[in-house]
C-alpha positions in Angstrom: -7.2 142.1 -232.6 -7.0 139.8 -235.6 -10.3 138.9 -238.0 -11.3 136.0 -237.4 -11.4 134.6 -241.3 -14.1 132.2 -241.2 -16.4 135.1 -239.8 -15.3 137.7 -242.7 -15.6 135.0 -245.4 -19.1 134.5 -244.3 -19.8 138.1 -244.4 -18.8 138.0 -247.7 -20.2 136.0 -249.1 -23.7 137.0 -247.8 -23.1 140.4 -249.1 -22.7 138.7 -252.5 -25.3 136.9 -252.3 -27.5 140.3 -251.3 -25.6 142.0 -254.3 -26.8 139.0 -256.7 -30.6 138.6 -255.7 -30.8 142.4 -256.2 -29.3 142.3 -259.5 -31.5 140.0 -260.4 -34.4 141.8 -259.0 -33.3 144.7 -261.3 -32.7 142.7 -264.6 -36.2 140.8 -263.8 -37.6 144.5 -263.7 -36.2 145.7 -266.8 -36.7 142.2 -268.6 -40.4 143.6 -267.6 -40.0 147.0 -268.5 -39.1 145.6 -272.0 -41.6 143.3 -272.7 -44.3 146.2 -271.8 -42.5 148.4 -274.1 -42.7 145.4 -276.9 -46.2 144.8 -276.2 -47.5 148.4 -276.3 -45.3 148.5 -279.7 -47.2 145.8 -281.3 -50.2 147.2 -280.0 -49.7 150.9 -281.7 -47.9 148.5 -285.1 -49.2 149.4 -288.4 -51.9 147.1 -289.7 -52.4 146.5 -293.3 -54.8 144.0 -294.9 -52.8 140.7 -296.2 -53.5 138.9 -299.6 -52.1 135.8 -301.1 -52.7 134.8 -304.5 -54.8 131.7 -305.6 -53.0 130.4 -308.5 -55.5 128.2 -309.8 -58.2 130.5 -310.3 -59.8 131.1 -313.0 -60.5 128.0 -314.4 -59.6 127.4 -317.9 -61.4 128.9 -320.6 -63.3 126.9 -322.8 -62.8 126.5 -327.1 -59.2 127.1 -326.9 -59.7 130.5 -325.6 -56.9 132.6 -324.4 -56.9 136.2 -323.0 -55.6 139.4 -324.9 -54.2 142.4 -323.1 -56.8 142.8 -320.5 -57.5 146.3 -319.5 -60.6 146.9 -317.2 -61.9 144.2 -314.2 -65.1 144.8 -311.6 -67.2 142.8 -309.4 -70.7 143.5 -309.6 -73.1 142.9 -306.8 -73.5 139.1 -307.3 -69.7 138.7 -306.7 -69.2 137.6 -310.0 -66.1 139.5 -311.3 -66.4 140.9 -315.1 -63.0 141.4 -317.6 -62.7 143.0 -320.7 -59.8 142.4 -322.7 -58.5 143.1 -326.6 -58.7 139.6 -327.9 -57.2 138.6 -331.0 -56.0 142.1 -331.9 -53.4 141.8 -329.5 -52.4 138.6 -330.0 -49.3 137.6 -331.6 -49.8 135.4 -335.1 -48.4 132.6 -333.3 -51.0 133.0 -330.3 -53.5 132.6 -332.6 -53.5 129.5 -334.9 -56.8 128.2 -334.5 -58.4 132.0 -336.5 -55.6 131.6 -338.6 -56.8 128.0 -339.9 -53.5 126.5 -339.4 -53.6 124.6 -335.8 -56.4 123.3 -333.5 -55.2 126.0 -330.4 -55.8 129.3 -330.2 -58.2 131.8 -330.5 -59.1 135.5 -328.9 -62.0 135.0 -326.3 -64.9 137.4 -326.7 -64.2 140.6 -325.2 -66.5 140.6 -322.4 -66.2 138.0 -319.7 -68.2 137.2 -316.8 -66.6 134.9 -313.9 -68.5 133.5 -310.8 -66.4 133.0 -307.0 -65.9 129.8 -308.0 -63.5 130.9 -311.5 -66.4 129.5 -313.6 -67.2 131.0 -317.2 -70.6 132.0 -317.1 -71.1 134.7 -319.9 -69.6 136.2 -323.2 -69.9 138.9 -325.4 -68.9 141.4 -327.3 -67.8 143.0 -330.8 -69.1 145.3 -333.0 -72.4 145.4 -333.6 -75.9 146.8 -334.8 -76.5 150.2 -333.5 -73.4 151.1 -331.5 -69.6 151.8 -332.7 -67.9 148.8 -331.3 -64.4 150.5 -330.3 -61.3 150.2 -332.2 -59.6 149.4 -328.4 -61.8 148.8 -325.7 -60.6 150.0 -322.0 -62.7 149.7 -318.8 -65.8 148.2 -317.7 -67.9 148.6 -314.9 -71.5 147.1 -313.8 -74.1 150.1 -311.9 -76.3 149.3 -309.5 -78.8 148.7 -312.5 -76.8 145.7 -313.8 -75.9 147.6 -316.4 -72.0 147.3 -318.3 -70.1 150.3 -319.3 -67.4 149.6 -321.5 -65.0 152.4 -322.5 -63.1 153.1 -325.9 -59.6 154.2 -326.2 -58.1 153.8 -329.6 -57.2 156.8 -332.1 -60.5 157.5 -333.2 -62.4 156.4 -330.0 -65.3 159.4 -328.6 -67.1 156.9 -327.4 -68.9 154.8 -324.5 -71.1 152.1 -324.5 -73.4 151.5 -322.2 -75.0 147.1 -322.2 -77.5 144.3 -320.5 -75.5 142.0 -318.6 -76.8 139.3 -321.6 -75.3 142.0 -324.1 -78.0 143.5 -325.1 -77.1 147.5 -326.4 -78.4 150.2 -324.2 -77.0 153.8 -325.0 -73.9 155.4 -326.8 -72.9 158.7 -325.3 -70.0 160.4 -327.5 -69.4 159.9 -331.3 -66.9 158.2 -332.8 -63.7 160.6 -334.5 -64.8 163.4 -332.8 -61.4 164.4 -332.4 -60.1 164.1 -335.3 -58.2 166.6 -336.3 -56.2 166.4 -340.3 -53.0 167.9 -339.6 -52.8 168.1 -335.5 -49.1 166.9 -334.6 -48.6 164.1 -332.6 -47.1 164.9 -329.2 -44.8 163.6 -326.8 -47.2 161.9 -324.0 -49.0 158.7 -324.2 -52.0 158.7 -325.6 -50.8 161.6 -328.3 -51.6 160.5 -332.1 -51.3 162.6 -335.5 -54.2 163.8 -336.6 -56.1 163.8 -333.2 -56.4 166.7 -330.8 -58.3 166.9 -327.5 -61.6 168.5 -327.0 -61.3 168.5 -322.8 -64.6 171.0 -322.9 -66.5 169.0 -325.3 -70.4 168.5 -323.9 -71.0 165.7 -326.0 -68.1 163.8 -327.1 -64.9 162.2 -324.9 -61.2 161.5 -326.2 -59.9 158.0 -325.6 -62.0 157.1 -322.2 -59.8 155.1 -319.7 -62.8 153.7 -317.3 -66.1 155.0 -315.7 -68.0 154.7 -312.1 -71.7 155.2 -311.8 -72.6 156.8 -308.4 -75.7 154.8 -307.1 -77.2 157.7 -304.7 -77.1 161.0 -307.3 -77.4 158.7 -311.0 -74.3 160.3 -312.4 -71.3 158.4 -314.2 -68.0 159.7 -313.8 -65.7 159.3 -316.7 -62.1 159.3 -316.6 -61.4 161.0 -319.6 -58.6 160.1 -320.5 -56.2 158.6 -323.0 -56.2 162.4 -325.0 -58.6 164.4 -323.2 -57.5 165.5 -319.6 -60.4 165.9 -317.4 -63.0 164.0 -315.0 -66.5 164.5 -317.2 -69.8 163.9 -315.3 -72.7 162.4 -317.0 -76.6 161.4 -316.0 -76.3 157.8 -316.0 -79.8 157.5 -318.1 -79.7 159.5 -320.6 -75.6 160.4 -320.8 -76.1 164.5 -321.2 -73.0 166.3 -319.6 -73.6 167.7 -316.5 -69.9 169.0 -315.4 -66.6 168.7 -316.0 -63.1 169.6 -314.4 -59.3 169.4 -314.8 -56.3 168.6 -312.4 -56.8 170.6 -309.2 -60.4 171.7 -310.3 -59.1 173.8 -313.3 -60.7 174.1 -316.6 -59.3 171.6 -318.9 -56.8 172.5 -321.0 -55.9 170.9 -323.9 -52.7 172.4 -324.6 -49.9 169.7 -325.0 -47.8 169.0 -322.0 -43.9 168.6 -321.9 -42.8 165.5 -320.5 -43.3 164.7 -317.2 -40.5 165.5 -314.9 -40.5 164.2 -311.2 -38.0 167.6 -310.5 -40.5 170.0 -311.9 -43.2 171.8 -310.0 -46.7 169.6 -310.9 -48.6 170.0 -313.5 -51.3 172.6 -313.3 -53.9 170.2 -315.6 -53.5 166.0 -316.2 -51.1 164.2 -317.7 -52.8 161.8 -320.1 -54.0 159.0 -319.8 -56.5 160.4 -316.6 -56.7 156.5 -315.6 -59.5 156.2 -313.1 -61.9 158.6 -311.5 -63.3 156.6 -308.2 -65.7 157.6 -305.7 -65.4 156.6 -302.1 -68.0 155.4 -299.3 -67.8 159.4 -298.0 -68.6 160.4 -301.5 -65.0 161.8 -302.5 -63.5 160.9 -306.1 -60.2 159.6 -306.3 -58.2 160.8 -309.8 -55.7 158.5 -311.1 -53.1 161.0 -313.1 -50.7 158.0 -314.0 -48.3 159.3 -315.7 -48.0 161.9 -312.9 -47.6 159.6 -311.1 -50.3 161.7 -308.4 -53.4 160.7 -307.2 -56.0 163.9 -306.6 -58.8 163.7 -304.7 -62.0 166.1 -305.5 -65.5 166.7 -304.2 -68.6 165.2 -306.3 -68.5 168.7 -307.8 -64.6 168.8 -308.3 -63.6 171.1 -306.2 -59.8 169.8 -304.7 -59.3 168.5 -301.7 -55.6 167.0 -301.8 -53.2 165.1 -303.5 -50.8 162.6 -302.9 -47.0 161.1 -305.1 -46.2 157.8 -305.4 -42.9 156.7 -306.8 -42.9 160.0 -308.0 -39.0 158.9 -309.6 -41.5 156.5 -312.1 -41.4 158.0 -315.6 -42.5 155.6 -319.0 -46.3 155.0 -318.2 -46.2 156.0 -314.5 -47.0 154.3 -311.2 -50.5 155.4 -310.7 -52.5 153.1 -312.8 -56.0 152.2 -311.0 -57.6 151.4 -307.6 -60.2 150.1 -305.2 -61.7 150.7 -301.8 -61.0 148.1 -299.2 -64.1 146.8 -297.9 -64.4 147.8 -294.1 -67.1 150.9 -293.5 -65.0 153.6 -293.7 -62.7 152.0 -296.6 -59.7 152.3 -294.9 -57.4 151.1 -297.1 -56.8 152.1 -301.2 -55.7 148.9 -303.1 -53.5 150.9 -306.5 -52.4 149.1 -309.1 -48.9 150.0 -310.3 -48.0 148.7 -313.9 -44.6 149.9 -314.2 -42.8 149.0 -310.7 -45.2 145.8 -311.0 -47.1 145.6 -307.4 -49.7 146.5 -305.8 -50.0 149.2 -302.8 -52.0 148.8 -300.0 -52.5 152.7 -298.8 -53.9 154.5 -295.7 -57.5 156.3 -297.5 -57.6 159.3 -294.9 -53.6 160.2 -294.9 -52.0 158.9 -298.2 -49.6 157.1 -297.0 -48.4 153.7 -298.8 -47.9 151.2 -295.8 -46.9 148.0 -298.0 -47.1 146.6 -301.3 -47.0 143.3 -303.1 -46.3 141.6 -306.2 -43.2 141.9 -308.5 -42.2 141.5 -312.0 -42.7 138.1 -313.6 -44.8 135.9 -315.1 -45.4 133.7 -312.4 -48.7 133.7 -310.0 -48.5 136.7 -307.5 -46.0 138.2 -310.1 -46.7 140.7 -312.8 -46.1 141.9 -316.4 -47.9 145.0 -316.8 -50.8 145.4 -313.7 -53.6 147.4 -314.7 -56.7 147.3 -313.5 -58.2 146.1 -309.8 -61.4 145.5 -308.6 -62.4 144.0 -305.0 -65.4 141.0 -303.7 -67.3 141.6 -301.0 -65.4 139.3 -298.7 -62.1 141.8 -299.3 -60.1 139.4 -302.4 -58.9 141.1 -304.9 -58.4 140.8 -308.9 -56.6 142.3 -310.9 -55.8 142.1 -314.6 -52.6 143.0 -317.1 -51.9 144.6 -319.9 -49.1 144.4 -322.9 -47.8 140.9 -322.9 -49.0 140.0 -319.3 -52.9 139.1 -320.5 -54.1 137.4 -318.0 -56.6 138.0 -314.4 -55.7 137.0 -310.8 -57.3 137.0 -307.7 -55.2 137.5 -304.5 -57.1 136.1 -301.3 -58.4 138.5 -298.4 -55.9 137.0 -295.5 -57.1 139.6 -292.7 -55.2 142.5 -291.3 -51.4 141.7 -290.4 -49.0 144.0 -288.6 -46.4 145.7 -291.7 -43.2 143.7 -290.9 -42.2 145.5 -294.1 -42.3 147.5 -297.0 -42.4 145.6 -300.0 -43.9 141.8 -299.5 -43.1 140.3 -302.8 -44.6 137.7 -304.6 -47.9 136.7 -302.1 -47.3 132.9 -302.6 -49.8 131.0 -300.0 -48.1 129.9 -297.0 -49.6 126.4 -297.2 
């Protein structure tokens, strides 16, 4: 019996058509499958908080002022964000003109500057003066709970800080001037090394070269990173300045003994490199160690015992990559902002594990870029500032944009998007 063909090209075709819909049942179920799997990876994506920079702020300063290197930057509890910078003894002749008597622009600003949200200038101080020993480099400054400014001193002879009014007005000295001076002492091979100096990491009165101080609200106590030639976190009562503990890397007892260079290959250092760059205490009362040139980031208990440690760029050699930081401000501080002067960015970095989860910025001298980042500071709506040292001299402020999924590693330059 012969097929008829009519009947077996029907049957065919409807087993085609059976074979199609079901593959396209299938595909429509994966296509599904897919776009769960998608969803449930955005869902579990890193987040990170987002900045972009405001390149018109601050406003201009007034009497044809213009920044020197600029090495320390808070916000106090008014949101108004406070600089100190080296004026006219780091600027270049030709920076200048209006000291020298030879043009109508420019001239050092006053050390101490005081900014509202806004970019306005509000105050100005600073300089040597009765009663305190001005130092010969300022570095650091930092308003307590009091309203009071702390301003740090890290040149050669600097054993000093200097404790201020908001208006200027001197407070306290804790540390004397040359106390580590030392006729004879050979310069070493690490920054912040000088002939004729030597450390004194156990000294109970005097520091060596102070990089920048934090004053803990709830216990009254200042904690020094100390610093530039000493290598050690000292402790002070934030009153009356009297010494109250002290510690090297990994809790140790300072030692003062001269360090070879630092090597990313070697097992770490068993005290700090210098300079000890910041000493920071978190909203769970931990303090965060800046060891920049180790490019290592400790963290201790109020009491310095050691808790951990973490590398970043540990490759970086020169100045290093750990430079300064600030807490993000959610609760639990989620997130450490680090400033890294010689890769030029910032990093954005988990608190509890460590881990670096983006960065921004890059070298250059335009906004969002940098020449030398080394100090940061955060508002209380989450913007950040951050000034620069060597030729950079200068402050921005990177806007708060909210939490963003890491797309990835290194941003860039944070231009706005509109």
């Amino acid at each position: 019996m012969r097929e008829n063909p009519k009947i077996v090209m029907r049957s065919r075709n409807v087993l085609v058509g059976v074979g199609f819909a079901g593959l396209l049942i299938v595909l429509g179920i994966a296509q599904a499958a897919l776009q769960k799997g998608v969803a449930a990876q955005s869902d579990t994506a890193t987040m990170a908080p987002y900045f972009e920079v405001d390149p018109l702020w601050p406003k201009p300063l007034p009497n044809h002022w213009v920044l020197g290197s600029a090495i320390g930057v808070w916000v106090d509890s008014d949101d108004h964000i406070w600089i100190i910078h080296r004026s006219s003894a780091t600027l270049a002749d030709n920076e200048k003109p209006l000291e020298m008597k030879t043009g109508e622009c420019c001239a050092g600003a006053p050390p101490v500057l005081e900014f509202d949200q806004e970019g306005n200038l509000l105050r100005h101080w600073g300089g040597p003066g009765e009663g305190y020993e001005w130092p010969d480099s300022n570095h650091g400054i930092f308003v307590d709970y009091k309203g009071n400014v702390w301003i740090g001193g890290n040149g050669p002879a600097d054993s000093e800080l200097l404790k201020f009014t908001k208006d200027g007005k001197f407070l306290l000295q804790v540390g004397k001037k040359g106390a580590r001076r030392k006729a004879g002492a050979v310069a070493g091979k690490n920054e912040g090394d000088v002939a004729n100096f030597a450390g004194g990491s156990n000294d109970e009165v005097s520091f060596g070269r102070v990089a920048k101080i934090f004053v803990d609200q709830k216990a009254n106590e200042a904690y020094i990173a100390d610093g530039y030639l000493n290598k050690r976190v000292a402790v002070l009562d934030a009153d009356t300045g009297k010494m109250k503990r002290w510690w090297g890397a990994y809790g140790n007892k300072p030692d003062d003994t001269p360090l070879p260079p630092y090597d990313p290959s070697a097992p770490p250092a068993q005290q700090f490199y210098n300079p000890v760059h910041c000493a920071d205490m978190s909203v769970d009362r931990m303090i965060y160690v800046c060891d920049r040139v180790g490019d290592r980031l400790q963290v201790f208990t109020p009491d310095g015992k050691f808790v951990k440690e973490a590398f970043f760029e540990k490759e970086t050699k020169n100045a290093g990559s750990v430079w300064d930081i600030a807490f993000s401000k959610d609760p639990e501080q989620r997130y450490i902002f680090m400033a890294d002067g010689v890769n030029e960015k910032v990093k954005v970095i988990d608190r509890q594990t460590l881990r670096e989860l983006t960065t921004f910025g890059d070298g250059g001298r335009q906004p969002g870029q940098f020449y030398g980042v080394h100090s940061i500071a955060i508002d209380s709506k989450g913007n950040l500032y951050t000034t620069e040292t060597y030729e950079g001299k200068r402050i921005q402020r990177f806007v708060y944009k909210g939490l963003k999924p890491v797309s990835k590693l290194n941003q860039g330059t944070v231009w706005p998007s509109h």
